[in-house]
C-alpha positions as CSV (number, residue, x, y, z in Angstrom):
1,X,9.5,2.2,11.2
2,X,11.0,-0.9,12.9
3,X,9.3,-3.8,14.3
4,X,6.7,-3.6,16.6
5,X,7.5,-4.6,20.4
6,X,6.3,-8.0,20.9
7,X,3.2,-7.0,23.2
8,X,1.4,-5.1,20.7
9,X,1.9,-8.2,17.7
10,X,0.6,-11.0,20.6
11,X,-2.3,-8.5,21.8
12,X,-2.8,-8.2,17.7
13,X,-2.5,-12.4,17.2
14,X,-5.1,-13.0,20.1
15,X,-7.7,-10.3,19.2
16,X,-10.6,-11.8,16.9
17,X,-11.5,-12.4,13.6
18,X,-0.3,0.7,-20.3
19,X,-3.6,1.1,-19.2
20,X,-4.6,4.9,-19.0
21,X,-7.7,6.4,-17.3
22,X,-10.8,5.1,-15.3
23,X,-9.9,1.9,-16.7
24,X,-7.1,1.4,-13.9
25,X,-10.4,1.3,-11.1
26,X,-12.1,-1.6,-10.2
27,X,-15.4,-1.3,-7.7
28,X,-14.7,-1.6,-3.9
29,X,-17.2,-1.8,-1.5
30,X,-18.0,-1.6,3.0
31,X,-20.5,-3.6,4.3
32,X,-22.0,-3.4,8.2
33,X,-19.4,-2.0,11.0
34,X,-16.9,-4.3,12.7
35,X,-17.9,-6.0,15.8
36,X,-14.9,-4.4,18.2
37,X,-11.7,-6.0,19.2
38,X,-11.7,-8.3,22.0
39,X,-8.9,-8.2,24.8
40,X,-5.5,-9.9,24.0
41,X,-5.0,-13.1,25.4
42,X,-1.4,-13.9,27.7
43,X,1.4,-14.5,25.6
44,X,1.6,-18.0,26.2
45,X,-1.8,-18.0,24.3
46,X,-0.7,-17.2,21.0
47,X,-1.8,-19.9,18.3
48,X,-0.3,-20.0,15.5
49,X,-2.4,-18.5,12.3
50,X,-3.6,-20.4,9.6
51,X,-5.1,-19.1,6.0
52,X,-5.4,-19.6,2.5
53,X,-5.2,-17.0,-0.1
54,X,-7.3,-14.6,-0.7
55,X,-7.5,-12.9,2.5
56,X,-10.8,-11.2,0.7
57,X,-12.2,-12.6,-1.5
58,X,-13.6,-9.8,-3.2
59,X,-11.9,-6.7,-5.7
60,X,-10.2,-4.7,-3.8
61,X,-7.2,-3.1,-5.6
62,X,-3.9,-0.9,-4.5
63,X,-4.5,-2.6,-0.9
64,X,-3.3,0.2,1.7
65,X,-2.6,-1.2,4.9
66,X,-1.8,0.4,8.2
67,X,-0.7,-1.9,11.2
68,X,-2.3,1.0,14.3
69,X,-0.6,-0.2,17.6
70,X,-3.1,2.3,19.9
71,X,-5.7,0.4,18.6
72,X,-4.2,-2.9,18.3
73,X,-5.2,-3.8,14.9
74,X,-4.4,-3.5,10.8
75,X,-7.0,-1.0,9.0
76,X,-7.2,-1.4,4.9
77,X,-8.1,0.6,2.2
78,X,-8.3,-0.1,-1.4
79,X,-8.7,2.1,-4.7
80,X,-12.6,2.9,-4.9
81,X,-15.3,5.8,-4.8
82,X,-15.3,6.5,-1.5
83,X,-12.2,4.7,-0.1
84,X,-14.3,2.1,2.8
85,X,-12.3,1.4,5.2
86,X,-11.1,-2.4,6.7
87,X,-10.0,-4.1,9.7
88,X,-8.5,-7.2,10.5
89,X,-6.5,-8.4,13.8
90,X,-4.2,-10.9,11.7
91,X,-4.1,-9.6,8.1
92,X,-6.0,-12.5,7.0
93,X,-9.6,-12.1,7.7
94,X,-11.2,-8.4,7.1
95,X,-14.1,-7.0,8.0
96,X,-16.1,-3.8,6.9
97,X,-16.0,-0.9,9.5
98,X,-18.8,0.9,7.8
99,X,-16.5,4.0,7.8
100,X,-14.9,5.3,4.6
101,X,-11.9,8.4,4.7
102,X,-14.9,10.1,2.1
103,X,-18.8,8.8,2.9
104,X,-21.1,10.1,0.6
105,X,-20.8,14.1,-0.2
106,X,-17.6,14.8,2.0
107,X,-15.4,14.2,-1.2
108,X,-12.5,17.3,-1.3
109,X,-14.0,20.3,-3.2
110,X,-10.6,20.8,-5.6
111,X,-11.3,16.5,-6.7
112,X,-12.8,14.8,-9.1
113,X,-13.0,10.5,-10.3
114,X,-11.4,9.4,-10.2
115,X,-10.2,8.2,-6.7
116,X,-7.0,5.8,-6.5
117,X,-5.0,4.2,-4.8
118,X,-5.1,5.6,-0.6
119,X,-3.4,4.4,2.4
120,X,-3.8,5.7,5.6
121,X,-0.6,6.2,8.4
122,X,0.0,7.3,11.7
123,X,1.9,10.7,11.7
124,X,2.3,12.1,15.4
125,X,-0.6,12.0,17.2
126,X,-3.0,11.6,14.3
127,X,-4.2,9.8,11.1
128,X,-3.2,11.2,7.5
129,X,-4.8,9.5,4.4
130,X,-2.4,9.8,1.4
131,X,-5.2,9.3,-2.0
132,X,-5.0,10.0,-5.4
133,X,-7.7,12.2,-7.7
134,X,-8.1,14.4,-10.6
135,X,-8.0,18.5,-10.4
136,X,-10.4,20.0,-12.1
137,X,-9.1,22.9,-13.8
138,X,-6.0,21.0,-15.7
139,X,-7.3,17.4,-15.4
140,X,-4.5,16.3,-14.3
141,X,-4.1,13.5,-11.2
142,X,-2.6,14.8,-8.2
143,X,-1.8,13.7,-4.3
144,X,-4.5,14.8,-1.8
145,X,-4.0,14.5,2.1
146,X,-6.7,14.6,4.6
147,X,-6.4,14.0,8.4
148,X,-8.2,12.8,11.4
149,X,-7.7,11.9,15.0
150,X,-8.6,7.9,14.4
151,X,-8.1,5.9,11.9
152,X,-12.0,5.4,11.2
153,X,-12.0,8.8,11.0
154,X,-14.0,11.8,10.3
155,X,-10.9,12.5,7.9
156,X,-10.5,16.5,6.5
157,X,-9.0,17.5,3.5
158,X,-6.3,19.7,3.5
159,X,-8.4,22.0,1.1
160,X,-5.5,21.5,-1.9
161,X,-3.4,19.0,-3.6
162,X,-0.4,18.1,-1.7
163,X,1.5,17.3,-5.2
164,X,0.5,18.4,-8.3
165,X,2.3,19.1,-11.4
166,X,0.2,20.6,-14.3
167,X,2.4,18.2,-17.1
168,X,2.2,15.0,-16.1
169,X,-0.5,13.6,-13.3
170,X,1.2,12.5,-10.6
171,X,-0.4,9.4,-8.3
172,X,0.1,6.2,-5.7
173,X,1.3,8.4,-2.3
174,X,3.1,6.5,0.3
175,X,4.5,7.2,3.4
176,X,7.4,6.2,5.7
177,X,8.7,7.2,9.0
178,X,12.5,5.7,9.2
179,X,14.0,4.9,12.7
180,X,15.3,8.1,13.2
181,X,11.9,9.6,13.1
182,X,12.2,11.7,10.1
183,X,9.1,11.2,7.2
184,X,8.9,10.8,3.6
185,X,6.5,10.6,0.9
186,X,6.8,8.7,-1.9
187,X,4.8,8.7,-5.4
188,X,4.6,7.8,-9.2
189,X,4.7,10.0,-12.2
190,X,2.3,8.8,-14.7
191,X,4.1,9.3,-17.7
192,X,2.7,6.2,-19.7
193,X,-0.3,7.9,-19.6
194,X,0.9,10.8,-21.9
195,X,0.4,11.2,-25.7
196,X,3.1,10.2,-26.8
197,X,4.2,8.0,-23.7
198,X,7.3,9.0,-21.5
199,X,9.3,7.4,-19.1
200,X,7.3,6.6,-15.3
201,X,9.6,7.9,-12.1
202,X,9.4,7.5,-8.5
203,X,9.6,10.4,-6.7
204,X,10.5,10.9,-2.8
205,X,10.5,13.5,-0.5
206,X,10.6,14.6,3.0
207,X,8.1,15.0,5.1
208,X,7.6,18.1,8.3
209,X,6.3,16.5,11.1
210,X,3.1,17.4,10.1
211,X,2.4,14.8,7.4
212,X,1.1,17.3,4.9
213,X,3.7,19.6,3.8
214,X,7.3,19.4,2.8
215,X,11.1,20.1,3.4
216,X,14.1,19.3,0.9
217,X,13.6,18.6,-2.5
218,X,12.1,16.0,-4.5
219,X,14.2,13.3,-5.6
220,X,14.1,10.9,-8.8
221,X,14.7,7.6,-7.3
222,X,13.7,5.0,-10.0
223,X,12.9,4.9,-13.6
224,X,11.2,1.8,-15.3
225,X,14.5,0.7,-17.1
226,X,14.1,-2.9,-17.2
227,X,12.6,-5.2,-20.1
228,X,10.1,-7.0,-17.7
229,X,8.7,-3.3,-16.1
230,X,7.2,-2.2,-19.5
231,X,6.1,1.1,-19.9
232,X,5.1,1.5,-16.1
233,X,6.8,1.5,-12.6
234,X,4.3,2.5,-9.8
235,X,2.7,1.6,-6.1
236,X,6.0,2.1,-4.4
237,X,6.0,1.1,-0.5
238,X,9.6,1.8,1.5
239,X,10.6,-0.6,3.9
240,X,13.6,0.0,6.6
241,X,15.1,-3.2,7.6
242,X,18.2,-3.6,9.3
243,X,19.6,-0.1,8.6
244,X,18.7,0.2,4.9
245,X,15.7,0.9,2.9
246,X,13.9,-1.3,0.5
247,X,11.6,0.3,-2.6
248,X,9.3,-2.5,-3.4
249,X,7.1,-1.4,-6.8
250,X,4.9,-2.7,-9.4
251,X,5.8,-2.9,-13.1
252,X,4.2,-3.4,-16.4
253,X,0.5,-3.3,-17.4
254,X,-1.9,-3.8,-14.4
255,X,-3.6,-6.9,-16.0
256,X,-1.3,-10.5,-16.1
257,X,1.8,-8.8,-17.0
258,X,1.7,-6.6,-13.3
259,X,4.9,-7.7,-11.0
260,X,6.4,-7.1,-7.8
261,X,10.1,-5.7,-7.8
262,X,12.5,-4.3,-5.2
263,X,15.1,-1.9,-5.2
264,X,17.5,-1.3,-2.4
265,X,19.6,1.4,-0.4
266,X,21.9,1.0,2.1
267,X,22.5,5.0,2.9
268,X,19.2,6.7,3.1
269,X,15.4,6.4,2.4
270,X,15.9,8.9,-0.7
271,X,18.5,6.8,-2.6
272,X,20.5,5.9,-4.4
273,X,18.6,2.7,-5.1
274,X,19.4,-0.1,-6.8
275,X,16.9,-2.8,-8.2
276,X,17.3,-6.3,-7.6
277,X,16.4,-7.1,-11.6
278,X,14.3,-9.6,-12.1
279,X,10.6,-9.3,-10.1
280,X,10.5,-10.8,-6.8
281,X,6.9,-11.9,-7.5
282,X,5.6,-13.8,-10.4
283,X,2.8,-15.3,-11.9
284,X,1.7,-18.9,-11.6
285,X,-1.5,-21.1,-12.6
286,X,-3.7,-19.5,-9.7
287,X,-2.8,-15.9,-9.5
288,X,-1.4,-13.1,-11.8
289,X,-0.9,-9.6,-11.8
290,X,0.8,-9.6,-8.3
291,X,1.9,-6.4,-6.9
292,X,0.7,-3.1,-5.9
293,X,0.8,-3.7,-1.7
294,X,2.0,-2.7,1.3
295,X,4.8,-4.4,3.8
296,X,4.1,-4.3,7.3
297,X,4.9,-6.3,10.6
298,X,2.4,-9.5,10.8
299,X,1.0,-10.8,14.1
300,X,4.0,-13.4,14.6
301,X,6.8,-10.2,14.0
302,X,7.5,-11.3,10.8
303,X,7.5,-8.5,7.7
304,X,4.2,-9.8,5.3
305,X,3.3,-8.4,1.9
306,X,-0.6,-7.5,1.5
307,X,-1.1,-6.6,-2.0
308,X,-3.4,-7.4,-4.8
309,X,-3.5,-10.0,-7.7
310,X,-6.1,-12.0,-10.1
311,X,-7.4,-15.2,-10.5
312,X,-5.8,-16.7,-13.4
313,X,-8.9,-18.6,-14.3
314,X,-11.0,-15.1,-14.4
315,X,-8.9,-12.2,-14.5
316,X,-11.2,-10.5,-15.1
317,X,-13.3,-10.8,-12.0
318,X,-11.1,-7.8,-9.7
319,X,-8.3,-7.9,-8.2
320,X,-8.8,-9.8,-4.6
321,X,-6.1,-9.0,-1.9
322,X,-3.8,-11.9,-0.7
323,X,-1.3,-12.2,2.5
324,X,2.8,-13.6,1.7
325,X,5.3,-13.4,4.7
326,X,8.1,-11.7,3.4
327,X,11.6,-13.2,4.2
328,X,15.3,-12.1,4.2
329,X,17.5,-13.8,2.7
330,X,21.4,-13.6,3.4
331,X,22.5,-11.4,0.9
332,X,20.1,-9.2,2.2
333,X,17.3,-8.7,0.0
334,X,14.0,-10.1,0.3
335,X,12.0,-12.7,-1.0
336,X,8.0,-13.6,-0.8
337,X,6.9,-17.1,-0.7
338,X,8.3,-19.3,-3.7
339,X,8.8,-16.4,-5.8
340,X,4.5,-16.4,-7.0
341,X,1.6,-16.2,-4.9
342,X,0.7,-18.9,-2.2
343,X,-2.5,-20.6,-3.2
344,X,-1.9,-23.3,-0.8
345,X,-3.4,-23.6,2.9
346,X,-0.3,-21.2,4.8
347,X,0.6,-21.5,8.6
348,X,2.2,-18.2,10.5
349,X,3.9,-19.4,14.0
């Protein structure tokens, strides 16, 4: 979608605080409910915003995040058992809602751990929460929808996989509604997960207005064809800006060789794309394994990146969630930060 109109970002600004298998998951976990959101202060109340890296402190992989204008605020979730669900009015302070997309026993009958990667988006006049899990009878991974009528839920499962191929699992769902109000779905193949590997694709599709079944046919839109992408292309997240459409993705091995690339098309949100090349975010001596997040519209209007990455001085702690403003650059494509994570106290006016 676009950017949001300037009175829902102030009323959001001025509201208060090769890897295969279960080894991908890292724990994720709620806490006590959210106190609610306060009323928006005028816009000539808006103070600028000031953070440092991580925006939570604690693992939290695959961050999903859903900027909700009815509600005024940004709901996260993050690969885990039950999927818990966050909220935050400025992307850089969460707090637990005590609600999860599946509390204890209301996990889908047809899945099975384990349980990656969700997000959860507005479609119509309700909630749909894209996730990943396993089916039982082939063991392979497959898309799952459920839906509800607020983002905190209670959320219900469609009853079946919304993609599923029995030869290769399929996994990380995301969703875009373009400008002109069509929908897509987008997702990974995870071919580096086969014996002997094969080659990883991203996959798009449209979307009925429903959210949860299709029209058109799938399309291959990227394969992991570049030296510093590995074995693995994954977590895609489409962007619209300015009247073209921006694939950002993870490549490589989800531990200090992850990165964040971008691929771009100028005709339509199902390609053809072409990558930028090298990633667009790096390592540096405070953070690796960038990538793997979601770009919305921050507080000050400006396009951020939420997305995970490790500390380099235990990487093997989790993956914590950090905050970048994306910018646009003149040739058009985008760039985060210096290039590597921020580490360093950041101001958004």
């Amino acid at each position: 979608m676009g950017r949001v109109a300037p009175c829902c970002l102030l009323a959001l600004a001025a509201c208060s605080g090769n890897l295969t298998g279960d080894d991908r998951q890292d724990p994720a976990s709620g806490a006590d409910a959210a106190a609610p959101l306060v009323d928006a202060a005028p816009p000539d109340a808006r103070a600028p915003i000031q953070y440092q890296n991580p925006v939570l402190d604690q693992s939290c992989p695959d961050p999903g995040v859903l900027l909700d204008e009815a509600s005024a605020a940004y709901y996260m979730v993050c690969t885990s058992g039950t999927y818990p669900i966050w909220r935050s009015s400025d992307l850089t302070s969460w707090s637990a809602t005590g609600a999860a997309i599946f509390p204890s026993g209301t996990r889908p009958a047809w899945a099975a751990d384990p349980f990656w990667a969700p997000e959860i988006h507005r479609v119509g006049d309700g909630y749909v929460a894209y996730f990943t899990a396993r089916v039982g009878p082939d063991g392979r991974l497959a898309i799952g929808a459920a839906r509800a009528a607020g983002p905190l839920g209670p959320y219900q499962d469609i009853g079946q996989p919304l993609v599923h191929d029995t030869s290769v699992s399929m996994i990380d769902a995301s969703y875009l509604e373009a400008s002109d109000g069509r929908r897509y779905l987008f997702w990974k193949s995870n071919g580096n997960a086969l014996d002997p590997p094969k080659p990883t694709h991203i996959y798009g599709r449209e979307l009925a207005a429903d959210g949860v079944s299709f029209v058109g046919a799938t399309e291959d839109l990227l394969v992991n064809d570049l030296a510093w992408e590995g074995g693995v292309i994954e977590g895609p997240w489409v962007r619209e800006h300015d009247g073209e459409f921006f694939l950002f993705y993870s490549g490589n091995v989800f531990d200090a060789r992850y990165r964040t690339g971008v691929a771009r098309s100028p005709l339509s949100p199902l390609g053809p794309y072409v990558k930028r090349g090298d990633p667009i975010l790096d390592n540096n001596e405070f953070w690796v394994g960038p990538g793997h997040g979601s770009v919305v519209t921050g507080p000050m209007g400006d396009d951020v990146f939420v997305y995970h990455a490790r500390p380099a001085a235990d990487p093997d702690s989790g993956r914590r969630v950090l905050a970048d403003r994306v910018d646009w650059g003149a040739d058009g494509w985008p760039t985060i930060h210096d290039g590597t994570p921020s580490h360093e106290p950041v101001t958004w006016e």
